[in-house]
N, C-alpha and C positions, 0 to 999 in steps of 0.2 A: 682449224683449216687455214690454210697461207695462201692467201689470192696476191696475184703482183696489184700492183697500185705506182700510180708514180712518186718519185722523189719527195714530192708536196703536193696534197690534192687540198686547194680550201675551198671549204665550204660556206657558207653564208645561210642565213635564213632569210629568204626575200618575204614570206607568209607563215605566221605560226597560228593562226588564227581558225575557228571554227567558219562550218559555211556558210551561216550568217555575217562575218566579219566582227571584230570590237572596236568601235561601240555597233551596238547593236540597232537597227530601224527602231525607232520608236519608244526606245528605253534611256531613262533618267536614272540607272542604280548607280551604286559607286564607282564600279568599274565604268562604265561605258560613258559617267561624267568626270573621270579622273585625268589628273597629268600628266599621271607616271607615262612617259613614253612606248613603256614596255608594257602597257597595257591597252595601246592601239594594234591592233591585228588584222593583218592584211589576208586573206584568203590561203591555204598551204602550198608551200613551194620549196624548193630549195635551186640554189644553183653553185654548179661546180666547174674551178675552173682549176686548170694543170696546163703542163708542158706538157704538148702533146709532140709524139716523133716527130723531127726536123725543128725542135724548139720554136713552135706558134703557140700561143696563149689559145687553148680552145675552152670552150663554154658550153657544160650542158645544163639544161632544165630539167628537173624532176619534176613532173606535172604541169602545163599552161591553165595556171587559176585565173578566176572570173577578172582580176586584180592586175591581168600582168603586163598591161601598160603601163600603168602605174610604179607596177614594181621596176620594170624594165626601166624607166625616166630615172625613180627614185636612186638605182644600183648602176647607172651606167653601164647596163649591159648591150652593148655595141656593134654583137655578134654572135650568134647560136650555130654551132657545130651537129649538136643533135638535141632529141629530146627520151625520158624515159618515164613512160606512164605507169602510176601504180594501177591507176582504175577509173572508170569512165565517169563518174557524177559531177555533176556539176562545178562544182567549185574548184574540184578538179583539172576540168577542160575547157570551158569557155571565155577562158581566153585565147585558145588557138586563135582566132583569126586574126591576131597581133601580129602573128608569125609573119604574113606575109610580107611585112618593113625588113623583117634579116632577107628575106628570099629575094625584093628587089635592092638590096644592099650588095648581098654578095653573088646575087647572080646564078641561086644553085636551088637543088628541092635540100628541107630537112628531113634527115631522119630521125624516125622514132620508133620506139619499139617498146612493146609491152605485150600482154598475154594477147593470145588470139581474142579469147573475149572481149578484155576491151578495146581489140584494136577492131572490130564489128560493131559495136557501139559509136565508136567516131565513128565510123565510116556512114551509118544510119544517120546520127546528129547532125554531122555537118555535111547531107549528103552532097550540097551544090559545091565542095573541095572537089569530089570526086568523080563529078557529071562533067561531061564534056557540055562547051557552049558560051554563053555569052561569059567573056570575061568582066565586062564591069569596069568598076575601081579596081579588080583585081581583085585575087582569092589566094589563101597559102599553096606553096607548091611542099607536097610533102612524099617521102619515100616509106611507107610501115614495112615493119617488119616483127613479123610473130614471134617473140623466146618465149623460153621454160628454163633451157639449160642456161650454164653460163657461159658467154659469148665476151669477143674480142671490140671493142669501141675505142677507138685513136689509140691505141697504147694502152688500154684499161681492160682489168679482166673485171666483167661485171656479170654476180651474180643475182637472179633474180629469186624473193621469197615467199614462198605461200604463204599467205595468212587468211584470215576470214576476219572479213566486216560485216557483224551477223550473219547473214547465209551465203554472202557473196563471197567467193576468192578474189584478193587483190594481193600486188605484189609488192613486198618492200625491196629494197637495193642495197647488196653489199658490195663495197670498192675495198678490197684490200682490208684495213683492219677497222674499217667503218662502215654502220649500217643505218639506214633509215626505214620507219619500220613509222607509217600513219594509217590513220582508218584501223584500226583495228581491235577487235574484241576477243580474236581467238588465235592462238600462236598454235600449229601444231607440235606435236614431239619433234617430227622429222625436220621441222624448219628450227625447233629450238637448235639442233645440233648444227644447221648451217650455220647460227649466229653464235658458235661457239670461236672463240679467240676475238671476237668483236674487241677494242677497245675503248671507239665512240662511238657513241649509239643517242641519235635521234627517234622518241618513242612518244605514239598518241598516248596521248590523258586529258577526255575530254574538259573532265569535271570532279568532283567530290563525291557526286553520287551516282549509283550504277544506271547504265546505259544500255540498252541491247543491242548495240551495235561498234560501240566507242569502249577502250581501256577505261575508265574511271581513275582517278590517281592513285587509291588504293592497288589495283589491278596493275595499274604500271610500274608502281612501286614492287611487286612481286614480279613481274616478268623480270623486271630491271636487274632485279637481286638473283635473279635465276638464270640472265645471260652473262652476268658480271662483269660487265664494263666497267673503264675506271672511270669514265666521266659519259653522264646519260643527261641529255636535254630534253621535256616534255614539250612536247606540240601540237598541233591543233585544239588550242584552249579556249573554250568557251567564254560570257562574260560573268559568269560567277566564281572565278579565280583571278585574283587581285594578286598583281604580279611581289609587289611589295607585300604584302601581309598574307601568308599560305596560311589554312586553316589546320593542318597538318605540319607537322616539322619532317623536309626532306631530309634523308641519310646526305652523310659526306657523299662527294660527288654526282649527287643528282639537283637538279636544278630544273626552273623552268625557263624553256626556249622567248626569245623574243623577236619581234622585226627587225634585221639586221645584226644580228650575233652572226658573228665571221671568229673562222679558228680553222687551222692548220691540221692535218694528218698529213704524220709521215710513214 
């Protein structure tokens, strides 16, 4: 499948991190007392920035994590275009109320779009976004908007993926010849074929051992081999995967994601 994409879309990892975060509350193991960089994990996110038509630098977010002050300080991210939700839980979404510094920056609502379901979810969650009344310190201004199909974003043909996180549907994102693909335990047939011609591919694996809700890296490791990408990043990692010393040896081109891996799709 050929989705347009623009010229250079980069991606970054702002959050590769399970919803607990690494290190984890209250844990002394080696991961969560380690150095290694890449084994501090900030909540799941990603942000993507390209030329958008008329040559502006635009910025979306895949997900507002619990994290995404943080992340947004950490990334110098200066300005949000839009946003795109795979799925309403937690780690997820609460960090929407971050948003409303781009709203009174640039003066506008964000939009976002994700499945109808969870764009009902937020709208439940954060009901007082959406209640008319006292303003406050203020509140995000945002615009949803429901997909399924694939739909037009600044110059981006962006398709959205079924998957299942245990029983729930959530949605991974493909841009042109890149997919990101978290939360997830079950790929259908029909979406494996969406993620056919993928070339980079961001893909959950929570852990080493099976999960009823999460890839496992076993599990990602065969999804990975069966979408064939040439270079796949795992994400959303718990803290018993120690970035430096895998307990399993990845195939050439598969690797584990980190806080801040930035890379290019053309």
């Amino acid at each position: 499948m050929k989705l347009e994409a623009p010229a250079v879309l980069e991606v970054t990892v702002i959050g590769s991190g399970t919803s607990s975060g690494v290190p984890q509350i209250g844990c002394d193991c080696a991961v969560c007392t380690s150095t290694d960089p890449r084994n501090r994990r900030l909540r799941p996110s990603l942000r993507l920035t390209f030329a958008a038509p008329g040559g502006q630098q635009a910025v979306i977010l895949v997900d507002t994590s619990t994290d995404l002050r943080q992340q947004a300080l950490r990334h110098g991210i200066h300005r949000l275009d839009a946003i795109l939700f795979t799925h309403a839980h937690a780690d997820h979404v609460f960090g929407l109320d971050d948003v409303r510094s781009y709203n009174f920056r640039q003066g506008a609502a964000i939009p976002c779009f994700g499945s109808e379901e969870t764009l009902g979810r937020i709208r439940r969650t954060f009901a007082y976004i959406f209640e008319a009344g006292q303003e406050g310190g203020g509140k995000p201004s945002l615009d949803l908007f429901a997909v399924r199909e694939p739909f037009d974003l600044l110059g981006l043909r962006v398709l959205p993926i079924p998957v299942f996180h245990g029983s729930l549907e959530v949605f991974g994102y493909r841009i042109g010849t890149f997919a990101y693909v978290t939360d997830c335990s079950r790929i259908p047939d029909s979406s494996f074929g969406l993620l056919r011609g993928v070339e980079t591919l961001i893909l959950d694996a929570l852990r080493y051992r099976p999960h009823p809700t999460h890839f496992s890296v076993e599990e990602a490791l065969e999804a990975a081999e069966r979408i064939g990408a040439k270079r796949t990043f795992l994400t959303h990692i718990n803290h018993e995967i120690d970035h430096g010393n895998p307990q399993v040896p990845l195939p050439p081109g598969v690797e584990f994601g980190y806080d801040g891996l930035r890379f290019e799709v053309s």
